[in-house]
C-alpha positions as CSV (number, residue, x, y, z in Angstrom):
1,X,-81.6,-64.3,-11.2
2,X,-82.8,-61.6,-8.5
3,X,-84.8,-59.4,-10.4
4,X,-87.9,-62.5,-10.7
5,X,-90.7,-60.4,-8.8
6,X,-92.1,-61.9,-5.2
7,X,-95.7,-61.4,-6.2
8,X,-95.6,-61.3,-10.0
9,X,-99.1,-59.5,-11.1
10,X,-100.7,-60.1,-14.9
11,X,-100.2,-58.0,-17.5
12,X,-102.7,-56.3,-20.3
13,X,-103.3,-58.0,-23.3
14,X,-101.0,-55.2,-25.1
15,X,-98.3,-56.1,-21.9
16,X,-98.6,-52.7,-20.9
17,X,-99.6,-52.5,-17.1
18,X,-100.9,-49.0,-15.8
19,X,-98.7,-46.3,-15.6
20,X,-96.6,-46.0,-11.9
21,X,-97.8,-50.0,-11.1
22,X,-94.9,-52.6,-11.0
23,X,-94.1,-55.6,-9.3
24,X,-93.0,-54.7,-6.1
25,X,-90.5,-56.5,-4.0
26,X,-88.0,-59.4,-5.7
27,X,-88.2,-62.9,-4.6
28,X,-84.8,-62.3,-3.5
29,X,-85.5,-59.8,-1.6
30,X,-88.6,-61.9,-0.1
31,X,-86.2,-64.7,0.9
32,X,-83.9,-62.3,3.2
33,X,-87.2,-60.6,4.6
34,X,-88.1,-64.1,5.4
35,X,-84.5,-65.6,6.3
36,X,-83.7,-62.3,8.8
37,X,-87.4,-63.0,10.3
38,X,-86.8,-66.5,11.4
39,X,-83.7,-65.5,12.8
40,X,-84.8,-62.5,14.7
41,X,-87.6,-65.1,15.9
42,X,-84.7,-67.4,17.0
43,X,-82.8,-65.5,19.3
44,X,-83.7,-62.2,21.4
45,X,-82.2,-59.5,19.2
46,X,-80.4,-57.4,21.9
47,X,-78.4,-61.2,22.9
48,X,-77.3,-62.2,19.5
49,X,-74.9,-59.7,19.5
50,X,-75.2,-59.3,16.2
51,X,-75.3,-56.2,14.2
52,X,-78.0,-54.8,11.7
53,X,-75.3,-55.1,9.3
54,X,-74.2,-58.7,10.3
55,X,-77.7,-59.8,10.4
56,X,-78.9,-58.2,7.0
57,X,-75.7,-59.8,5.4
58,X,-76.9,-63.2,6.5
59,X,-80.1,-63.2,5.6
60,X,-79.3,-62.6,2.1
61,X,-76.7,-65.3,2.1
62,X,-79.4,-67.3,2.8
63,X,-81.5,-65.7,0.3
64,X,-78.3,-66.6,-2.7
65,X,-78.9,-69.9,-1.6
66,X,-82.4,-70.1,-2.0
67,X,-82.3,-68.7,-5.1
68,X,-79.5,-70.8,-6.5
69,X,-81.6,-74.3,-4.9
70,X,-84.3,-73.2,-7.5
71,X,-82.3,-74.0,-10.0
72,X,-81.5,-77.4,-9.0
């Protein structure tokens, strides 16, 4: 469920791609980017009291339940 790439690229007609070329970032990963940006955008980051670890930790709940909404 959180491998599926963010920006998935095309493949050769053999379904080799060039060597040391992959897909980058997972969609997962993409949600929390997205999730932790809209909360850093929300409040001024030195008066949420929140800590990198606290706010990385959220943002990827949020990112689970992104994920698990796109299998509804």
């Amino acid at each position: 469920m959180s491998d599926i790439p963010a920006f998935p690229t095309a493949q050769y007609a053999d379904g080799v791609r060039p060597s040391g070329f992959d897909n980058g970032m997972t969609l997962h990963d993409y949600f929390a980017a997205k999730a932790m940006q809209a909360m850093l955008a929300r409040t001024p980051w030195d008066e949420s009291g929140v800590s990198y670890a606290q706010l990385t930790g959220n943002a990827y709940q949020m990112a689970d339940a992104m994920m698990l909404s796109r299998e509804l």
